[in-house]
Structure formats: structure tokens, C-alpha cells
Gaussian input, Z-matrix of N, CA and C with variables (Angstrom, degrees):
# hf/3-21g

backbone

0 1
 N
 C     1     B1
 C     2     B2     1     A1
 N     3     B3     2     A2     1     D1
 C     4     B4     3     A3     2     D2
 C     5     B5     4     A4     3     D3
 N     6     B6     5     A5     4     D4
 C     7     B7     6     A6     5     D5
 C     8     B8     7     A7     6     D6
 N     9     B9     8     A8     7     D7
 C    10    B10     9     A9     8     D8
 C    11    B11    10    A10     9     D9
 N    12    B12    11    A11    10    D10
 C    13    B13    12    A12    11    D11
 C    14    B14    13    A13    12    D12
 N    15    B15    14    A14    13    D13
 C    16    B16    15    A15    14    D14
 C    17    B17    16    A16    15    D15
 N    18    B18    17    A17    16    D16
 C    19    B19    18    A18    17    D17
 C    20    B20    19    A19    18    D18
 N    21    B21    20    A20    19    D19
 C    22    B22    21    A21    20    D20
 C    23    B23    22    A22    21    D21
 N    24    B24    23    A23    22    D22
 C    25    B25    24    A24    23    D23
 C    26    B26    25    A25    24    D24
 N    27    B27    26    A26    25    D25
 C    28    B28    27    A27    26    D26
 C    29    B29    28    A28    27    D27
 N    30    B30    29    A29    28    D28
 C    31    B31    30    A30    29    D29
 C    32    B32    31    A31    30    D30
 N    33    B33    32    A32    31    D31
 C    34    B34    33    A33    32    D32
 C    35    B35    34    A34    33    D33
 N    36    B36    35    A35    34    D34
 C    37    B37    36    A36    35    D35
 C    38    B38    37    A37    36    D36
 N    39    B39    38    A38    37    D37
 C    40    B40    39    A39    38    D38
 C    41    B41    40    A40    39    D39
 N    42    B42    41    A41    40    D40
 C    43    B43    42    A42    41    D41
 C    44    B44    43    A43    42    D42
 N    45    B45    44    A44    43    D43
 C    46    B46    45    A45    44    D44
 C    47    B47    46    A46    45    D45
 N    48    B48    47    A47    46    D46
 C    49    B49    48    A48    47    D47
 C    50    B50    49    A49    48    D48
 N    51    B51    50    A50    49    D49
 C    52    B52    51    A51    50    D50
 C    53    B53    52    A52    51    D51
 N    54    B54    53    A53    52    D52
 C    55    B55    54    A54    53    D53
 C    56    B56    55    A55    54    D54
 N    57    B57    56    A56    55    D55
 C    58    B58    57    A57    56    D56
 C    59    B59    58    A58    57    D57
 N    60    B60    59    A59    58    D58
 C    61    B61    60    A60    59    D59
 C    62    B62    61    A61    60    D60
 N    63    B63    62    A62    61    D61
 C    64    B64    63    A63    62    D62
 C    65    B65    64    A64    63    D63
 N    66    B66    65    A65    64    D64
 C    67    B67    66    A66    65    D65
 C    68    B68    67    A67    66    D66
 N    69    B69    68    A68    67    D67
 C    70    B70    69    A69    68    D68
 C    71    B71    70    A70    69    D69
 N    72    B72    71    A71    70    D70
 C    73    B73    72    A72    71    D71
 C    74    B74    73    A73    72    D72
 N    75    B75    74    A74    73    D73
 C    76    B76    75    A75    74    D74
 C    77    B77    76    A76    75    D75
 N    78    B78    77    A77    76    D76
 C    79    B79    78    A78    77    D77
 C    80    B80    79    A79    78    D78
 N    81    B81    80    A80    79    D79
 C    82    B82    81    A81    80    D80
 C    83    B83    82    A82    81    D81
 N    84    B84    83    A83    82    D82
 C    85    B85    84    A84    83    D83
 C    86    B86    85    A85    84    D84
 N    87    B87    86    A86    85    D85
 C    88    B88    87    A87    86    D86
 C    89    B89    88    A88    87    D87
 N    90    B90    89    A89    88    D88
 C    91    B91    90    A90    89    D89
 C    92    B92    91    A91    90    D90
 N    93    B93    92    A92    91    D91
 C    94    B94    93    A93    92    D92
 C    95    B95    94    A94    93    D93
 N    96    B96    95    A95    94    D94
 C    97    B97    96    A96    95    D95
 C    98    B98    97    A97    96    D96
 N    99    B99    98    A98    97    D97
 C   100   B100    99    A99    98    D98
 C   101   B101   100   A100    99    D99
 N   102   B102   101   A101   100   D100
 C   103   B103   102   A102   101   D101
 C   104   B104   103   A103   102   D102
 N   105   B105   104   A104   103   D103
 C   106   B106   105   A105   104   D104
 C   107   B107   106   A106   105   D105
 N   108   B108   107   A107   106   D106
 C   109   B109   108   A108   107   D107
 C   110   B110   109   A109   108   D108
 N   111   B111   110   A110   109   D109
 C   112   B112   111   A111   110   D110
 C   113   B113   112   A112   111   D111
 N   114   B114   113   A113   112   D112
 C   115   B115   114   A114   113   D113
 C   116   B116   115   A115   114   D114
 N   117   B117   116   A116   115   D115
 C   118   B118   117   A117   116   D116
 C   119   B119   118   A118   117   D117
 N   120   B120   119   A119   118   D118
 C   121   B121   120   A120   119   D119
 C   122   B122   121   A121   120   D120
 N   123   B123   122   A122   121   D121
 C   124   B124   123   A123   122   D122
 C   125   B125   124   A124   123   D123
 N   126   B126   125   A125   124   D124
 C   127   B127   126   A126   125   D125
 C   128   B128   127   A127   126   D126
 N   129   B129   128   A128   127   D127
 C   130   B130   129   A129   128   D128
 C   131   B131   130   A130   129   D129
 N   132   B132   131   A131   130   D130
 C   133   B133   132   A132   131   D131
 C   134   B134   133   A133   132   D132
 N   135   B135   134   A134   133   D133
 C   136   B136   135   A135   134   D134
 C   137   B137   136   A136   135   D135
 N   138   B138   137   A137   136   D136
 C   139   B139   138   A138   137   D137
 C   140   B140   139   A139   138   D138
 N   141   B141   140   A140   139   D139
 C   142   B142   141   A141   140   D140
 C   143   B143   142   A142   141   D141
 N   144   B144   143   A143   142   D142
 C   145   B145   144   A144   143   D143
 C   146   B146   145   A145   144   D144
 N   147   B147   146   A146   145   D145
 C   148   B148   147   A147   146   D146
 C   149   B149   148   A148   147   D147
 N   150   B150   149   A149   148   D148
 C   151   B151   150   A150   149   D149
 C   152   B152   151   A151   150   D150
 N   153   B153   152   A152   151   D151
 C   154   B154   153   A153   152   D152
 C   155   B155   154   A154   153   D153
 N   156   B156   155   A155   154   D154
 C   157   B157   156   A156   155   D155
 C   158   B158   157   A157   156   D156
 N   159   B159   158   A158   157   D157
 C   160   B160   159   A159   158   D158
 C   161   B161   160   A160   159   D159
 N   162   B162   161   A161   160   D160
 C   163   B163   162   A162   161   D161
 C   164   B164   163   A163   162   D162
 N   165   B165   164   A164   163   D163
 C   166   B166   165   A165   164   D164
 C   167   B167   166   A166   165   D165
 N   168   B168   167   A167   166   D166
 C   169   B169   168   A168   167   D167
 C   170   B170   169   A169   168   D168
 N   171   B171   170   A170   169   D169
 C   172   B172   171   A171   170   D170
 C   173   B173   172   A172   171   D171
 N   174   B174   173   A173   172   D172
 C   175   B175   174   A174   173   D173
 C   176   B176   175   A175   174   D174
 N   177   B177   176   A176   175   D175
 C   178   B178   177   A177   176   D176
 C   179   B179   178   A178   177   D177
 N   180   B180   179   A179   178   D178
 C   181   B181   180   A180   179   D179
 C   182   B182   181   A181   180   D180

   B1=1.4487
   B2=1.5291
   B3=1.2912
   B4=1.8641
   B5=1.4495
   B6=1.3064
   B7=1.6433
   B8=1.5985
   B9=1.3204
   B10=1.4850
   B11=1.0403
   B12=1.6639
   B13=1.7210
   B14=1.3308
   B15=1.1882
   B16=1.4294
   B17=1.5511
   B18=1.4309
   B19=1.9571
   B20=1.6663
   B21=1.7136
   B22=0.9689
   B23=1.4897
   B24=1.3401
   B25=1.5592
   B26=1.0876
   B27=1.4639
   B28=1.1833
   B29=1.3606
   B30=1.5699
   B31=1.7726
   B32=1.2068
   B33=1.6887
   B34=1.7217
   B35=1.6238
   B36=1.0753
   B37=1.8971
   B38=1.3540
   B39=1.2778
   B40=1.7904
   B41=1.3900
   B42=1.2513
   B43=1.4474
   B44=1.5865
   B45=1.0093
   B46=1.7087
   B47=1.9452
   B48=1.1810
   B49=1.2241
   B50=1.5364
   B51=1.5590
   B52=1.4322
   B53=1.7209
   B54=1.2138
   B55=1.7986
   B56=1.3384
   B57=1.4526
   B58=1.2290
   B59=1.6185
   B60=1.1223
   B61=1.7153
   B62=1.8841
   B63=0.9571
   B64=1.8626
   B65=1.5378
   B66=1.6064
   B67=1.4728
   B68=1.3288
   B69=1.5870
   B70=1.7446
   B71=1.2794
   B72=1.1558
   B73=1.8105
   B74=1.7236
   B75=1.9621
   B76=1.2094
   B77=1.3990
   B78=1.2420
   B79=1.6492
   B80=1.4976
   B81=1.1472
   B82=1.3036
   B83=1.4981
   B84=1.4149
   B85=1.6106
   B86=1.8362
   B87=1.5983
   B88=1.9948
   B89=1.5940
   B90=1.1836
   B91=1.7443
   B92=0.9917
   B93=1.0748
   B94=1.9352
   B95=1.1951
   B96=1.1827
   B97=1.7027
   B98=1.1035
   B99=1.8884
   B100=1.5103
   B101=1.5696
   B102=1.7162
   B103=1.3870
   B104=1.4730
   B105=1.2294
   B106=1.5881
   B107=1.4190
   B108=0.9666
   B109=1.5897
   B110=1.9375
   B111=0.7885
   B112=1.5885
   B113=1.7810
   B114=0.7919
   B115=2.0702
   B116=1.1554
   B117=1.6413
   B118=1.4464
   B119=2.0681
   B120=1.9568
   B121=1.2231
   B122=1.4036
   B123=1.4974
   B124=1.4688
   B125=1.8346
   B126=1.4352
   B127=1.9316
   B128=1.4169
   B129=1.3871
   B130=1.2724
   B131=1.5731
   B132=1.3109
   B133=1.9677
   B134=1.6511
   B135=0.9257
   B136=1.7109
   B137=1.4785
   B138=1.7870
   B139=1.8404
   B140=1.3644
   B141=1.4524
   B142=1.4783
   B143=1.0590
   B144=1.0090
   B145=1.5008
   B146=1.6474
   B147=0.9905
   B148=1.5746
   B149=2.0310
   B150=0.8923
   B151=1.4542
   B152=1.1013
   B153=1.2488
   B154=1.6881
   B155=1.6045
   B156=1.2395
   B157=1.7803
   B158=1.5811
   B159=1.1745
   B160=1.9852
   B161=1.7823
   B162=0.9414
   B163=2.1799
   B164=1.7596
   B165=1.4678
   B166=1.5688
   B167=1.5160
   B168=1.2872
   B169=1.7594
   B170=1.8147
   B171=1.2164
   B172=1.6974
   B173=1.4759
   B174=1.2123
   B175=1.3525
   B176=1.4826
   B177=1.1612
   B178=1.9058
   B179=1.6084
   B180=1.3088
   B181=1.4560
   B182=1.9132
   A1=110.89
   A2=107.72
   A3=117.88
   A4=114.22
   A5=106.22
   A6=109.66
   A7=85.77
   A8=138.63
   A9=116.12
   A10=122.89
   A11=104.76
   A12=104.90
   A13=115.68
   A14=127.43
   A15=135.08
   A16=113.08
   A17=94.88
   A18=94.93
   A19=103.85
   A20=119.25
   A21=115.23
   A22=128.00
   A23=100.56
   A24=98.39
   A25=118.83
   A26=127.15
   A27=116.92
   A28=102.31
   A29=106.08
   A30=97.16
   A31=121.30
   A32=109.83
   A33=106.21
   A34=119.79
   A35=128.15
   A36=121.71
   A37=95.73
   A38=118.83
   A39=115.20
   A40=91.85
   A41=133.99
   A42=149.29
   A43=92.19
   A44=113.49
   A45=99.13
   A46=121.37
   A47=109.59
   A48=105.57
   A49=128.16
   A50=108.71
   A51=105.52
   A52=72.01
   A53=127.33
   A54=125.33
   A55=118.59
   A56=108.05
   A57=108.77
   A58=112.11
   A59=143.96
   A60=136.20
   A61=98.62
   A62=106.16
   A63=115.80
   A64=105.22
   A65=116.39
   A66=131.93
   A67=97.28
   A68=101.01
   A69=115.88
   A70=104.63
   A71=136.80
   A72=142.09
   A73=103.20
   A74=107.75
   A75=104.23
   A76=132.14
   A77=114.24
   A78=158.21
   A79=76.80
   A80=112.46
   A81=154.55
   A82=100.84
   A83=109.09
   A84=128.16
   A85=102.97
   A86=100.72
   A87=102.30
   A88=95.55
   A89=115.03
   A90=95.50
   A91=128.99
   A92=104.28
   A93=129.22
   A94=97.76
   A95=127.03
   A96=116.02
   A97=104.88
   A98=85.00
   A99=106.43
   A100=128.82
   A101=113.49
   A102=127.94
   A103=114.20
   A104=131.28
   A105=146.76
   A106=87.62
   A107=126.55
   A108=112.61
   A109=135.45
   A110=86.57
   A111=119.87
   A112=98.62
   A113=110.78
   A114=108.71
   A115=105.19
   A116=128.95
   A117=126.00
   A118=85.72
   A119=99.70
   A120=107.37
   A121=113.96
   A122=120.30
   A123=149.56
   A124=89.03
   A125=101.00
   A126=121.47
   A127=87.14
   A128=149.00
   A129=122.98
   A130=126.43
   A131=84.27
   A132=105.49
   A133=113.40
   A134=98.41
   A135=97.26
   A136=131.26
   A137=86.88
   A138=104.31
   A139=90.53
   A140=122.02
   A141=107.51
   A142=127.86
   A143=111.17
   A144=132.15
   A145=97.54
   A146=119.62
   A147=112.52
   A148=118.90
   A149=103.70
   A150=121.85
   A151=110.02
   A152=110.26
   A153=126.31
   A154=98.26
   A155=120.22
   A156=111.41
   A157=102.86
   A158=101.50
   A159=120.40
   A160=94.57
   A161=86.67
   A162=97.39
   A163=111.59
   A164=87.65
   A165=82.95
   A166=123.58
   A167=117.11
   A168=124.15
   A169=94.78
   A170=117.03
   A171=122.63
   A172=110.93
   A173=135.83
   A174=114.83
   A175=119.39
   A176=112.61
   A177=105.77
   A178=103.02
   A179=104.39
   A180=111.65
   A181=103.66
   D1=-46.70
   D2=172.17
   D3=-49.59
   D4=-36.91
   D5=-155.18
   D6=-96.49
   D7=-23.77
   D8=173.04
   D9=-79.32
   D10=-28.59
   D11=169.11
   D12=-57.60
   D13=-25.77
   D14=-169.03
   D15=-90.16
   D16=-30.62
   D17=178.30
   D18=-74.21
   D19=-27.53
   D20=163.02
   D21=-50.21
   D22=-62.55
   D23=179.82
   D24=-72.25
   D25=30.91
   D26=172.29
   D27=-118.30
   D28=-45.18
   D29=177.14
   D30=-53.72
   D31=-45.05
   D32=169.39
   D33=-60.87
   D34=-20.58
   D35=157.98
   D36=-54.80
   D37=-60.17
   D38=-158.58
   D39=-59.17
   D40=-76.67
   D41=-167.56
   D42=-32.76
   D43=-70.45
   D44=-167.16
   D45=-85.06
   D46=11.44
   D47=143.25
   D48=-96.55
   D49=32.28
   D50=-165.10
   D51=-118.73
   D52=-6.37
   D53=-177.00
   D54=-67.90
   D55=126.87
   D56=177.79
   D57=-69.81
   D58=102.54
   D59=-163.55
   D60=-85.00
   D61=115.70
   D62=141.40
   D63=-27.36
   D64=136.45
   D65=164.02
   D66=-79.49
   D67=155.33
   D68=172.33
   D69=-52.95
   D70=-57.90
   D71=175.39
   D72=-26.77
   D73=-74.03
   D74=170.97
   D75=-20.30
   D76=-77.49
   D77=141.29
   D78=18.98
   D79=-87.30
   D80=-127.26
   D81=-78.33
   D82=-73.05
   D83=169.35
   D84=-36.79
   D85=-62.46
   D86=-166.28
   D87=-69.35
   D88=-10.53
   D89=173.75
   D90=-99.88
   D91=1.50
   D92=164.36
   D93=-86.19
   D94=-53.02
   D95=179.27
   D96=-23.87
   D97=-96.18
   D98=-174.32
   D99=-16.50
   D100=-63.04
   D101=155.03
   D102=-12.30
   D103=-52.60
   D104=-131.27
   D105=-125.91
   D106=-55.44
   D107=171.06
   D108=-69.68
   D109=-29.11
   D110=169.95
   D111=-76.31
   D112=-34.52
   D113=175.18
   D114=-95.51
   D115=-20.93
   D116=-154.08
   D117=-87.50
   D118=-49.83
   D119=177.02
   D120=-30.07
   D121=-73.08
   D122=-149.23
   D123=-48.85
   D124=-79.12
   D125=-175.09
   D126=-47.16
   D127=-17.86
   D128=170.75
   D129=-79.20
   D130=-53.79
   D131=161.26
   D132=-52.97
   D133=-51.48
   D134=174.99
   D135=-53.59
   D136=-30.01
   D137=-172.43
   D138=-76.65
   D139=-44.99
   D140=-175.01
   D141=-60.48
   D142=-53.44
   D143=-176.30
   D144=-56.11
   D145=-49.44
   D146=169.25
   D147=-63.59
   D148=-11.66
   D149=163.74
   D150=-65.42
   D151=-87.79
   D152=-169.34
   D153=-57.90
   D154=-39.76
   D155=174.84
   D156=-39.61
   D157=-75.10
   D158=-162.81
   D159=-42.77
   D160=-49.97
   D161=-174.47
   D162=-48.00
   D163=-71.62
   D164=171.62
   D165=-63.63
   D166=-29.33
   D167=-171.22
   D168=-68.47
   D169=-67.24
   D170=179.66
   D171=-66.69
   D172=-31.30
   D173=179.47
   D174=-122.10
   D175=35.12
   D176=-156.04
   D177=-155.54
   D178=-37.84
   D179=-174.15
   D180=-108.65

């Protein structure tokens, strides 16, 4: 049981020095994306949802 846990952790060391790693900039840059899209999402959902609020509140209810 010891010795498979161990063949494990060894292939996964090998395995992930075969990884190509993202620079801090990258890193950095795609998490600003994400950030900025993920807020752009939100103010979209929100606008709707504030739509359909006013809609149903003034003409429905």
C-alpha cells in the first residue's frame, strides 16, 4: 500500500515537471480577464433582472 502511494508521488513530480507553467504577467493578465468578464457578466444579469423586476412590479402585479 506504501510503495503505491509512493510510485504515485513520484510519477506525479515527473508528470508535472513535464508542465508547461504560465509567467507571473500571464497569471496576472488571465486574471484580469476573468475579473472583467465575470463583472461585465454580473452588470448584465443585474440589468436584467432589474428589467423584468420594473415589468412585472408596474404592469403585472
Amino acid at each position: 500500500m506504501i510503495d503505491r502511494l509512493l510510485t504515485y508521488i513520484r510519477e506525479s513530480r515527473i508528470e508535472l515537471q513535464k508542465v508547461t507553467w504560465l509567467t507571473r504577467t500571464e497569471v496576472v493578465r488571465y486574471t484580469a480577464a476573468v475579473i472583467v468578464v465575470s463583472l461585465a457578466i454580473a452588470l448584465f444579469l443585474g440589468g436584467v433582472d432589474l428589467v423584468f423586476s420594473f415589468i412585472l412590479t408596474h404592469f403585472f402585479l
